[in-house]
PDB file of N, CA, C and O in Angstrom:
ATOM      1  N   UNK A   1       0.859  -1.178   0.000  1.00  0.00           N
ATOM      2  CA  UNK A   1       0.000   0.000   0.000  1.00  0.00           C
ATOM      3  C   UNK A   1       0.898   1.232   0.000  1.00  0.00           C
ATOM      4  O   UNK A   1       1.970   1.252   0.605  1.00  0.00           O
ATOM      5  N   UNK A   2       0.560   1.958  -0.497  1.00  0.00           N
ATOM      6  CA  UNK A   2       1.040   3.378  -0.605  1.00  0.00           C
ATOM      7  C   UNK A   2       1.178   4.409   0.780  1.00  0.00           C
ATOM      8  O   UNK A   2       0.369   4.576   1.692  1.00  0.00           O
ATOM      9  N   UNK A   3       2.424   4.980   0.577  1.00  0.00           N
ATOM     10  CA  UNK A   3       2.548   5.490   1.747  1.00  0.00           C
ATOM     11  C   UNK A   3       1.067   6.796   2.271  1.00  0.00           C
ATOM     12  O   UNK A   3       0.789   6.748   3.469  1.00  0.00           O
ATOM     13  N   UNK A   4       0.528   7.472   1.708  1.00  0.00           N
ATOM     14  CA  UNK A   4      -0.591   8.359   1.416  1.00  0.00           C
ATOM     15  C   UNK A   4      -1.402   7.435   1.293  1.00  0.00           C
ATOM     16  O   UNK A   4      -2.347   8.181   1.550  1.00  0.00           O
ATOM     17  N   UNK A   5      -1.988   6.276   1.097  1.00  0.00           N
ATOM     18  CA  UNK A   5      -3.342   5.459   1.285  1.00  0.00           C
ATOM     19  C   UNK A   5      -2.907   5.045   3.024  1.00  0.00           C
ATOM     20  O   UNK A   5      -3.884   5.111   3.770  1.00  0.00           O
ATOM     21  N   UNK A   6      -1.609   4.649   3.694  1.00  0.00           N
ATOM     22  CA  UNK A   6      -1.768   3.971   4.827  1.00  0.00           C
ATOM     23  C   UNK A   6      -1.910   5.036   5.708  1.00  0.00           C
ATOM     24  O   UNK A   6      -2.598   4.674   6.662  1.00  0.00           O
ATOM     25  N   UNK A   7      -1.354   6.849   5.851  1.00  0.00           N
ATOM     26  CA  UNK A   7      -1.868   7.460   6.438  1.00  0.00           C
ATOM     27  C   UNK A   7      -3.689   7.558   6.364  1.00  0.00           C
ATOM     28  O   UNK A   7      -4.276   7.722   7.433  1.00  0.00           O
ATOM     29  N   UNK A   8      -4.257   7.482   5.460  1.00  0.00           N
ATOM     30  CA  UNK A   8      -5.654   7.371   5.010  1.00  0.00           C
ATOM     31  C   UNK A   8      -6.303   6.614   5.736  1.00  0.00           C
ATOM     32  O   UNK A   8      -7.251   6.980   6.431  1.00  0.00           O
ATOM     33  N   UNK A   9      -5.749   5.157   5.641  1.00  0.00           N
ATOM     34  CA  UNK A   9      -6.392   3.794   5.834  1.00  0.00           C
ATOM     35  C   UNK A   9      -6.242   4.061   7.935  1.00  0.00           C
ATOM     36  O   UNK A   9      -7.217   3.762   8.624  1.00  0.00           O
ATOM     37  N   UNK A  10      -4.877   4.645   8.636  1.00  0.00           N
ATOM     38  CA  UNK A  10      -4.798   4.471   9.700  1.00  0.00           C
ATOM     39  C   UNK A  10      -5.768   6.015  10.351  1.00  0.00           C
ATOM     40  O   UNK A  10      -6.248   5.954  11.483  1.00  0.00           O
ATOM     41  N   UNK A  11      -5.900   6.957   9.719  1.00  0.00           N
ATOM     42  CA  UNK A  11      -6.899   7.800  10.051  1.00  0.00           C
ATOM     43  C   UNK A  11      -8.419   7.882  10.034  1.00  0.00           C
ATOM     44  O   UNK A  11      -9.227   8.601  10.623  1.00  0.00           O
ATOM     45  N   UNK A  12      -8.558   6.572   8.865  1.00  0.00           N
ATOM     46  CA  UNK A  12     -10.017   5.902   9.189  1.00  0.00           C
ATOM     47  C   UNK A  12     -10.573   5.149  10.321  1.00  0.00           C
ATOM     48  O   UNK A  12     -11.633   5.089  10.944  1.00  0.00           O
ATOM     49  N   UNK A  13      -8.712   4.268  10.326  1.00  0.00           N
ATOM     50  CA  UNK A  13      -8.892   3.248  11.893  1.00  0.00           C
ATOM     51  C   UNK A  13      -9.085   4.064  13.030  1.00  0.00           C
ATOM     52  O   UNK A  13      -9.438   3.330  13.953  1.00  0.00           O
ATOM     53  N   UNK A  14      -8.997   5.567  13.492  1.00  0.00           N
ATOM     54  CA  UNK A  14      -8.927   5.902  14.397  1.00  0.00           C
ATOM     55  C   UNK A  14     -10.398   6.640  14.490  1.00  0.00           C
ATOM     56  O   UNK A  14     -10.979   6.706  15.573  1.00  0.00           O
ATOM     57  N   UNK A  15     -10.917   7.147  13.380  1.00  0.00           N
ATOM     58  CA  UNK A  15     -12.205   7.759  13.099  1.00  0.00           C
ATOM     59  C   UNK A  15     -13.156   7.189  13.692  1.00  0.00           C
ATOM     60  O   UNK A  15     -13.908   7.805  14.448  1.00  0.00           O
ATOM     61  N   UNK A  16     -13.271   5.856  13.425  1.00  0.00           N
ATOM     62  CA  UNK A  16     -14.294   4.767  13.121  1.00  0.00           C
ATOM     63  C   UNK A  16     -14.907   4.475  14.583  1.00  0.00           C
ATOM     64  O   UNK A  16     -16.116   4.312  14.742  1.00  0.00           O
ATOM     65  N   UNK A  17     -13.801   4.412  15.834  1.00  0.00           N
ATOM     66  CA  UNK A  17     -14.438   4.762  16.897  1.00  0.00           C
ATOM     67  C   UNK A  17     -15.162   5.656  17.709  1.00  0.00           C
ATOM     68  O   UNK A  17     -16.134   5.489  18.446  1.00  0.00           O
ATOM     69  N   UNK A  18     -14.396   6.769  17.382  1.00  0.00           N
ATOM     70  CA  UNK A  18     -15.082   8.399  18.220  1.00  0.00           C
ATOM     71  C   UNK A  18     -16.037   8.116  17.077  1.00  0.00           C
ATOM     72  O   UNK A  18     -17.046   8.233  17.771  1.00  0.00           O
ATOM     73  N   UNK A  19     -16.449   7.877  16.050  1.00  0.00           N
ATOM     74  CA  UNK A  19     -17.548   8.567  15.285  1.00  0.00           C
ATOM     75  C   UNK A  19     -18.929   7.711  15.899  1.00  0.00           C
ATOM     76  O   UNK A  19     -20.036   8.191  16.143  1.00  0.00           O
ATOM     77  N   UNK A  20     -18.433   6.155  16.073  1.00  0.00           N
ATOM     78  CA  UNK A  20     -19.205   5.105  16.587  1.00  0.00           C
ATOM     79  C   UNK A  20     -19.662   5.514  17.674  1.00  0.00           C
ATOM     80  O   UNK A  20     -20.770   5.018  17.875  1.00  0.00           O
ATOM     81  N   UNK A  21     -19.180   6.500  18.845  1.00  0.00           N
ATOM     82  CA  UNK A  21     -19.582   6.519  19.979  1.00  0.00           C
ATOM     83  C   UNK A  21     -19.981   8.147  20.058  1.00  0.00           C
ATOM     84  O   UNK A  21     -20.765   8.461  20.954  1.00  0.00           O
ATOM     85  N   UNK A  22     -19.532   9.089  19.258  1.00  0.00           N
ATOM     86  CA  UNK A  22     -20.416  10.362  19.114  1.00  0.00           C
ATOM     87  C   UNK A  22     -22.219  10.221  18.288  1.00  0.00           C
ATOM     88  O   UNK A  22     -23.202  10.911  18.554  1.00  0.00           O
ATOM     89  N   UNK A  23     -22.119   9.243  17.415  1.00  0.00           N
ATOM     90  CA  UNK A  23     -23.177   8.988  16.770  1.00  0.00           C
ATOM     91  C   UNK A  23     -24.536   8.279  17.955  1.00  0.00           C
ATOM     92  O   UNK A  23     -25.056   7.167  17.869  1.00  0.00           O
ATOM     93  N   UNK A  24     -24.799   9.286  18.915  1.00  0.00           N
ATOM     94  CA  UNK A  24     -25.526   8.723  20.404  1.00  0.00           C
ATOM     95  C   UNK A  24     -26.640   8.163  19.417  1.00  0.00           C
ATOM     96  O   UNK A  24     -26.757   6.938  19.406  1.00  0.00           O
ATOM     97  N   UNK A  25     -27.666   9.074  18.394  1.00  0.00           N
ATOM     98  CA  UNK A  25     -28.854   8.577  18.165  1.00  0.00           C
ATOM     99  C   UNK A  25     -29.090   7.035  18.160  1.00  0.00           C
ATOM    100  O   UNK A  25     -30.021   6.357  18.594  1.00  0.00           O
ATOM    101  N   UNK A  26     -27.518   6.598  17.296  1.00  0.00           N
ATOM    102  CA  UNK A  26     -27.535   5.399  17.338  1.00  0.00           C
ATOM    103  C   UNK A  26     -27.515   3.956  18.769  1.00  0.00           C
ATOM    104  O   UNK A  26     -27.439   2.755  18.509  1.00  0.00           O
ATOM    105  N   UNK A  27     -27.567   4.301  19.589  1.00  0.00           N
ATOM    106  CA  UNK A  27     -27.029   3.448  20.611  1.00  0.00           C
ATOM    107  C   UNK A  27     -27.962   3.654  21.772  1.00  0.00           C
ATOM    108  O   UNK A  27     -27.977   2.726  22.580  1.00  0.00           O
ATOM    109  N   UNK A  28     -28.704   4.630  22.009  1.00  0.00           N
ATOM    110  CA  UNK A  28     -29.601   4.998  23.002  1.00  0.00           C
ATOM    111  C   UNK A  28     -30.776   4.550  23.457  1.00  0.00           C
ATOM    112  O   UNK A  28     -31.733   5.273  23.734  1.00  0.00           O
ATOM    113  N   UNK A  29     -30.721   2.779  23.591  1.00  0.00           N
ATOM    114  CA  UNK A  29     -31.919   2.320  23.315  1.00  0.00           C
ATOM    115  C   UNK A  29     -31.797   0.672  24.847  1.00  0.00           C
ATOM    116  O   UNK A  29     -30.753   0.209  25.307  1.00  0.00           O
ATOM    117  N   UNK A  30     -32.479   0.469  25.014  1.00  0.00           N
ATOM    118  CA  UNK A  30     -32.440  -0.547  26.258  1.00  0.00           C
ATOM    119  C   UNK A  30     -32.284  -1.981  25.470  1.00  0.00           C
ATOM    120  O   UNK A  30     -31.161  -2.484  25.456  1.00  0.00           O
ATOM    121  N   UNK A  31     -33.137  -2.512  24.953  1.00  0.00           N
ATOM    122  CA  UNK A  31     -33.233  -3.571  23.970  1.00  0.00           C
ATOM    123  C   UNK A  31     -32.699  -3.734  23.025  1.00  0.00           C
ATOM    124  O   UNK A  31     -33.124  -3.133  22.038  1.00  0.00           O
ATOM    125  N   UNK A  32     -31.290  -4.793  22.858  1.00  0.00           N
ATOM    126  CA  UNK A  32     -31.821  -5.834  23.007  1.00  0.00           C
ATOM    127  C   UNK A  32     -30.509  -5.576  24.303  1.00  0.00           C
ATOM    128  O   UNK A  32     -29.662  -4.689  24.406  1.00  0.00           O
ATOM    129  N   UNK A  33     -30.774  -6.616  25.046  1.00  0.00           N
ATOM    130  CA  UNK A  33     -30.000  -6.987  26.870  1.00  0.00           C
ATOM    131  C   UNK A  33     -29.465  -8.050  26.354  1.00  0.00           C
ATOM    132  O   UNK A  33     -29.993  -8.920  25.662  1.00  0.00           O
ATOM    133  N   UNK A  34     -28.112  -7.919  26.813  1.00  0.00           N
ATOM    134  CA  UNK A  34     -26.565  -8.877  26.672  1.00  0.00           C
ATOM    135  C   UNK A  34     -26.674  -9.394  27.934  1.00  0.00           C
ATOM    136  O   UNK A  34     -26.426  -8.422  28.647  1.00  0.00           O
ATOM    137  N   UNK A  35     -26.871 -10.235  28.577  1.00  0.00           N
ATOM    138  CA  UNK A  35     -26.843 -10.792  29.852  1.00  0.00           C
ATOM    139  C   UNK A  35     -27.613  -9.785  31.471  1.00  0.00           C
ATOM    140  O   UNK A  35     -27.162  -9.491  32.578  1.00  0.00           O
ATOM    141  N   UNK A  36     -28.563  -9.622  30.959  1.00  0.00           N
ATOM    142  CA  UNK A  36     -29.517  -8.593  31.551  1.00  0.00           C
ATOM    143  C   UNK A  36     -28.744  -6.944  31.541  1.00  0.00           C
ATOM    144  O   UNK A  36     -29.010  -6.007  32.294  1.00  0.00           O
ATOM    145  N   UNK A  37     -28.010  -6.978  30.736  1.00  0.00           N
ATOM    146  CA  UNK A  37     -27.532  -5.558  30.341  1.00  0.00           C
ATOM    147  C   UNK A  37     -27.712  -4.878  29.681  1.00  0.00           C
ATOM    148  O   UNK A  37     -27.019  -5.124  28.693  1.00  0.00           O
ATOM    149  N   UNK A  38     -28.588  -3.584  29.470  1.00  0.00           N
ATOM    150  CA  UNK A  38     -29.221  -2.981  28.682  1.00  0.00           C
ATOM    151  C   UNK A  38     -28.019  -2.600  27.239  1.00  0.00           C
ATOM    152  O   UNK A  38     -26.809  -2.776  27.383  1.00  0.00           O
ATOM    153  N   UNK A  39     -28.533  -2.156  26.125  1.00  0.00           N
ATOM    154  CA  UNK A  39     -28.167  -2.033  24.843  1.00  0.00           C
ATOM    155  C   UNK A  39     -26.837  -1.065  25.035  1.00  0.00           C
ATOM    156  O   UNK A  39     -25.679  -1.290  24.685  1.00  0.00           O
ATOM    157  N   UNK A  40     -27.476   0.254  25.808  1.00  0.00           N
ATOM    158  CA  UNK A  40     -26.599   1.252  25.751  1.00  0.00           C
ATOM    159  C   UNK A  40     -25.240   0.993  26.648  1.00  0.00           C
ATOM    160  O   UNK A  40     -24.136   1.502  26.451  1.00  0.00           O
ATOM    161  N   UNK A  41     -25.497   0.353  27.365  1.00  0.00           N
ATOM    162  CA  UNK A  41     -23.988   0.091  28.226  1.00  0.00           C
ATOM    163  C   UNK A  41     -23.474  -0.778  27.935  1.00  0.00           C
ATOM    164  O   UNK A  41     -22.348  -0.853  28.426  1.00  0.00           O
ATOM    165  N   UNK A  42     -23.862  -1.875  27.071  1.00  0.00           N
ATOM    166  CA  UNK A  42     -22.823  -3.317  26.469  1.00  0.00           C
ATOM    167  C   UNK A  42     -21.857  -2.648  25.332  1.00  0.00           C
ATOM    168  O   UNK A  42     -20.628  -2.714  25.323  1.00  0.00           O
ATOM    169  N   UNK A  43     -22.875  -1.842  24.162  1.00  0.00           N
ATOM    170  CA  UNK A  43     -22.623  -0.964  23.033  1.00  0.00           C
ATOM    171  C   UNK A  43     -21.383  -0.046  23.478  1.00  0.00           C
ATOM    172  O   UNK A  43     -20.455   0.225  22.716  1.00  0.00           O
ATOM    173  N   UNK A  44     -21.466   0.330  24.592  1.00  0.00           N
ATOM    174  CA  UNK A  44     -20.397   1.266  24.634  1.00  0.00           C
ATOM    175  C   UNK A  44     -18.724   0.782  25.747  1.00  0.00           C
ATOM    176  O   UNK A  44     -17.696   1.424  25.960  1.00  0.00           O
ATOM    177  N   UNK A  45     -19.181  -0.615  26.211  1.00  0.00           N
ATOM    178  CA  UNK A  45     -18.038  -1.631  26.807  1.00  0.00           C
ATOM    179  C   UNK A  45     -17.683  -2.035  25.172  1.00  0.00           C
ATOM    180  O   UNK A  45     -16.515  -1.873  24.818  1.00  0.00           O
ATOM    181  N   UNK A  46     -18.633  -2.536  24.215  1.00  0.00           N
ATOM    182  CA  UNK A  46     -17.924  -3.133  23.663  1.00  0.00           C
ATOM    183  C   UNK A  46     -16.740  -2.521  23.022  1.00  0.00           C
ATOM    184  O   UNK A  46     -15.777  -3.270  22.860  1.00  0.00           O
ATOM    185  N   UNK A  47     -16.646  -1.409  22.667  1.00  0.00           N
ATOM    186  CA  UNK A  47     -16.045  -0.703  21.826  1.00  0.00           C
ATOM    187  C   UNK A  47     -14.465  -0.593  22.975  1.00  0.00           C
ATOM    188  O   UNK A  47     -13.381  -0.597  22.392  1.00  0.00           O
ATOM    189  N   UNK A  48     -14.469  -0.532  24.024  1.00  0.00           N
ATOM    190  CA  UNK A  48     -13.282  -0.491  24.536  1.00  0.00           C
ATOM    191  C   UNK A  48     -12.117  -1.809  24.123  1.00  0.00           C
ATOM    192  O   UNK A  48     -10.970  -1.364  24.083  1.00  0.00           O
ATOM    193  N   UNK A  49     -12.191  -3.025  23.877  1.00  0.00           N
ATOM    194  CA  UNK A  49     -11.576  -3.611  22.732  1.00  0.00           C
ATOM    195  C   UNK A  49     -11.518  -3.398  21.272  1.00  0.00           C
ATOM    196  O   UNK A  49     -10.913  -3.903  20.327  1.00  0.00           O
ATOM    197  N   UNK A  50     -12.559  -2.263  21.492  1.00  0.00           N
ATOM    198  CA  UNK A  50     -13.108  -2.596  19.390  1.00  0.00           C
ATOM    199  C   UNK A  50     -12.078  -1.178  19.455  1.00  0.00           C
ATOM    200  O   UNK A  50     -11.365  -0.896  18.492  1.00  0.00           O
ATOM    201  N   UNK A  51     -12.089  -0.793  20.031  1.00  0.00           N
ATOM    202  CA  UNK A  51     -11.079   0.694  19.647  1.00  0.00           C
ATOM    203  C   UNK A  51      -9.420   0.520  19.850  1.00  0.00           C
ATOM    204  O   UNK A  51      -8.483   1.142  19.349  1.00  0.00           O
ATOM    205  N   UNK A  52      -9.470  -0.783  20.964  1.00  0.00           N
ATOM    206  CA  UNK A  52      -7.850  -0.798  20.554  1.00  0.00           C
ATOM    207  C   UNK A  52      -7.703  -1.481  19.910  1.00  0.00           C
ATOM    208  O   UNK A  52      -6.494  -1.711  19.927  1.00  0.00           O
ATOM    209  N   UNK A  53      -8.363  -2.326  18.946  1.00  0.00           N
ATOM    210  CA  UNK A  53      -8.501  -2.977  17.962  1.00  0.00           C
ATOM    211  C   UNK A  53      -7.632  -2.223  16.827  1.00  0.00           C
ATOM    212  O   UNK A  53      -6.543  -2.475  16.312  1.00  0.00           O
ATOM    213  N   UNK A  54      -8.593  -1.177  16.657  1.00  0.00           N
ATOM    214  CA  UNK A  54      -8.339  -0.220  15.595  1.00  0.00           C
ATOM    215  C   UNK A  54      -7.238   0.585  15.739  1.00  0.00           C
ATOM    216  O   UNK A  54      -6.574   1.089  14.833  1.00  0.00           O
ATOM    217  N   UNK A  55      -7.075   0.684  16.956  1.00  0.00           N
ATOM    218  CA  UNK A  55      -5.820   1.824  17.134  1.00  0.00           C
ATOM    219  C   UNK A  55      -4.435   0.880  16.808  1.00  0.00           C
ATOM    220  O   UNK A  55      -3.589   1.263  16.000  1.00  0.00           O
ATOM    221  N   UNK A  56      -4.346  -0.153  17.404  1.00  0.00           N
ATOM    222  CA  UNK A  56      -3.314  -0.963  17.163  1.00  0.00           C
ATOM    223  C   UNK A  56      -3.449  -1.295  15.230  1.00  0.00           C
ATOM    224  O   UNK A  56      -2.323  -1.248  14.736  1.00  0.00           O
ATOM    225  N   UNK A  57      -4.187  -1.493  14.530  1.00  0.00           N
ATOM    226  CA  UNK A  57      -4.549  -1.331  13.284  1.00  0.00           C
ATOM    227  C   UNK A  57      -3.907   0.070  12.489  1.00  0.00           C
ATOM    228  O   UNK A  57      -3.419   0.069  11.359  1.00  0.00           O
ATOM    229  N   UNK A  58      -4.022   1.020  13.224  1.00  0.00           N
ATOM    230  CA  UNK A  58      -3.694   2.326  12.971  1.00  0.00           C
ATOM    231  C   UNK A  58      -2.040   2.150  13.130  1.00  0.00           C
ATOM    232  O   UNK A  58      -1.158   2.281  12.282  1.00  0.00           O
ATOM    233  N   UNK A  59      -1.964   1.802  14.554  1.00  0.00           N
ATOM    234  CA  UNK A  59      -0.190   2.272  14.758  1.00  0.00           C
ATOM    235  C   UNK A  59       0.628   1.257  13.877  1.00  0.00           C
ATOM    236  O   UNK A  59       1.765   1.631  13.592  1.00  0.00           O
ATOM    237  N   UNK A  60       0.116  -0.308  13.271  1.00  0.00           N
ATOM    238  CA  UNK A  60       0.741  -0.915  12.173  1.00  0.00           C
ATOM    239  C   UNK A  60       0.993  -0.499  11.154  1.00  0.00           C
ATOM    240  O   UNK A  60       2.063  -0.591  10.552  1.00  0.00           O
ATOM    241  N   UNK A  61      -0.430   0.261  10.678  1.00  0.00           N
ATOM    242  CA  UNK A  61      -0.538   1.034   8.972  1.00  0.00           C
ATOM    243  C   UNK A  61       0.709   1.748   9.666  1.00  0.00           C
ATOM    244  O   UNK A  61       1.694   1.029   9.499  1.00  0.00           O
ATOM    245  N   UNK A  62       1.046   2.969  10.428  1.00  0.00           N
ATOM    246  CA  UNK A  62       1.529   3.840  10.149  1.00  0.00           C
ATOM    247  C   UNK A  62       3.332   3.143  10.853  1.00  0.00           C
ATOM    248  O   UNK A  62       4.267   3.760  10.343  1.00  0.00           O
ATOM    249  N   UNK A  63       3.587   2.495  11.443  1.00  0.00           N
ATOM    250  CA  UNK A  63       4.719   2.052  11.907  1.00  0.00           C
ATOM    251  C   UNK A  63       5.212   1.340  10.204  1.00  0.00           C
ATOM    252  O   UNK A  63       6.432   1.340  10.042  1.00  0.00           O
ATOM    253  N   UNK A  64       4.531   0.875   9.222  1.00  0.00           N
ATOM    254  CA  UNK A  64       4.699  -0.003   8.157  1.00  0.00           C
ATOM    255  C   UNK A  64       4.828   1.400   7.053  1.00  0.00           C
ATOM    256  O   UNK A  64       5.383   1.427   5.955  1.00  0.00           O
ATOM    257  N   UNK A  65       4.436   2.009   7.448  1.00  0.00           N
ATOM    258  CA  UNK A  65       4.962   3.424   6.282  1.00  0.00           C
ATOM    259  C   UNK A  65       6.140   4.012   6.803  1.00  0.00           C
ATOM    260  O   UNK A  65       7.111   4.386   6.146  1.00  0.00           O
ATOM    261  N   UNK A  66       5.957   4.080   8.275  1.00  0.00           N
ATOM    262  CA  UNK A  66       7.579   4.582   8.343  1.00  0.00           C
ATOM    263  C   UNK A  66       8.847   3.745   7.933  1.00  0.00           C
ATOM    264  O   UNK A  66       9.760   4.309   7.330  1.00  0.00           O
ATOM    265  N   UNK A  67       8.909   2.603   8.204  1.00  0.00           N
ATOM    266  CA  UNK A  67      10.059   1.605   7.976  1.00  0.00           C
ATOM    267  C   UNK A  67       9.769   1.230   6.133  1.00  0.00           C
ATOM    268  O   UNK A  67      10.376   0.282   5.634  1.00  0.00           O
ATOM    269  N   UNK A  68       9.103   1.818   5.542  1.00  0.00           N
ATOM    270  CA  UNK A  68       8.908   1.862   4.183  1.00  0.00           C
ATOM    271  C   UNK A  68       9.301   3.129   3.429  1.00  0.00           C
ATOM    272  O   UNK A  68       9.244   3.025   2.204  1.00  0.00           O
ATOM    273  N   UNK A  69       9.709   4.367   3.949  1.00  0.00           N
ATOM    274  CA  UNK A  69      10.092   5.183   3.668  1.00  0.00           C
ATOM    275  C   UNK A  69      11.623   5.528   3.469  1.00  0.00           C
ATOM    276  O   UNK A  69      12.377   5.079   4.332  1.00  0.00           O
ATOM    277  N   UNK A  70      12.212   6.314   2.378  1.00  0.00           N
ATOM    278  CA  UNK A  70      13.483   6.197   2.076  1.00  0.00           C
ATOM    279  C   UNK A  70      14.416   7.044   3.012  1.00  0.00           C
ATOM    280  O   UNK A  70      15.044   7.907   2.399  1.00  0.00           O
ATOM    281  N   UNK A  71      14.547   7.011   3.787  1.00  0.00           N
ATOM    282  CA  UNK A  71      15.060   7.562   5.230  1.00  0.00           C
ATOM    283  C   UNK A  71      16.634   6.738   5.358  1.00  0.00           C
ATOM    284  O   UNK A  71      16.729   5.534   5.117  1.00  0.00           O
ATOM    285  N   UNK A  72      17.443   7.317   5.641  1.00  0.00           N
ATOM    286  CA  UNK A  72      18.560   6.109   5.658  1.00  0.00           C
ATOM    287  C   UNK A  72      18.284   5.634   7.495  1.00  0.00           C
ATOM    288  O   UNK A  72      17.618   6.273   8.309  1.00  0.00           O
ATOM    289  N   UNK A  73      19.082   4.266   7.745  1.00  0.00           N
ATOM    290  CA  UNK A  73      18.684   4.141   9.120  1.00  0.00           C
ATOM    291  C   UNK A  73      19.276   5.093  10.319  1.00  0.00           C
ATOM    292  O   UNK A  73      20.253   5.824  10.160  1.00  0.00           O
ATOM    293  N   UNK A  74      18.913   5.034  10.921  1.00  0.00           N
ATOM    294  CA  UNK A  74      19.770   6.008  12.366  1.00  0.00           C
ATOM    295  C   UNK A  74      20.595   4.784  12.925  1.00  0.00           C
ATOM    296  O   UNK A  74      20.252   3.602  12.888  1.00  0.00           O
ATOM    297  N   UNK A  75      22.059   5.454  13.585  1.00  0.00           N
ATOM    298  CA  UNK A  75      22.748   4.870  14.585  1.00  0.00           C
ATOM    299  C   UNK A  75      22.269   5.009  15.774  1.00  0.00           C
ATOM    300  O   UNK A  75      22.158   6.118  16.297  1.00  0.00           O
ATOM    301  N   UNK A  76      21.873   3.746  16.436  1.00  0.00           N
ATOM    302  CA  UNK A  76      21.099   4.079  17.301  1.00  0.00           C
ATOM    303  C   UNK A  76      22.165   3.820  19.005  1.00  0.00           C
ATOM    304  O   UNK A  76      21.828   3.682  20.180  1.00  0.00           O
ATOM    305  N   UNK A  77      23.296   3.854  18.403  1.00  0.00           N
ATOM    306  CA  UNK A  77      24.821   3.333  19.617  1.00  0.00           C
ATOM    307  C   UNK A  77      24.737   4.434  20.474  1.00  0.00           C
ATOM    308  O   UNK A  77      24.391   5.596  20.257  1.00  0.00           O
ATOM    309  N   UNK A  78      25.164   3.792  21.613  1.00  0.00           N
ATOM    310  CA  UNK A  78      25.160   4.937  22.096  1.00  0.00           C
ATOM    311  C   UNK A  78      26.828   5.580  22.141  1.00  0.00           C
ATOM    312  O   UNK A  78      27.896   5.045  21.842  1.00  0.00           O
ATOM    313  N   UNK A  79      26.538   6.805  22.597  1.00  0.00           N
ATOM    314  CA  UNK A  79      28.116   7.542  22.341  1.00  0.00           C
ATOM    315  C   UNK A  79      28.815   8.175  23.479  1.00  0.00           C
ATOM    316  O   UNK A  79      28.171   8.655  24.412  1.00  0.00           O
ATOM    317  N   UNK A  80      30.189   8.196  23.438  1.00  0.00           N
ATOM    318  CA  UNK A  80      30.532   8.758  24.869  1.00  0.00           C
ATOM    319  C   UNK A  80      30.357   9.674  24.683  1.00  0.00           C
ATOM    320  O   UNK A  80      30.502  10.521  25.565  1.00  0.00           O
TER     321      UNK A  80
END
């Protein structure tokens, strides 16, 4: 993938949550119950894996563009 599609692709991964959990109309509802747990509070646990899901998704795209970029390497020794 292109270095400009994986910034893209990892700024979607990060979108996709805040937008999921600003979008209230969607989620504000009791029914259906996850183990006698209403809609709105499972909906918004779930996303605490589903977002580092994505974020870790994000920091790959973008850790995989940096080490893809023509950068020569750094000495990383240390020096007296």
């Amino acid at each position: 993938m292109a270095k400009p599609a994986r910034h893209i692709a990892s700024g979607i991964c990060l979108a996709v949550p805040v937008a999921a959990l600003l979008w209230v109309p969607w989620y504000p509802h009791e029914a259906p119950h996850l183990a006698g747990i209403p809609f709105f509070f499972w909906y918004q646990l779930a996303w605490v894996p589903g977002s580092m899901v994505f974020m870790a998704a994000a920091y790959l795209l973008r850790r995989g563009a940096d080490r893809s970029s023509d950068h020569p390497p750094r000495d990383r020794r240390r020096r007296p």
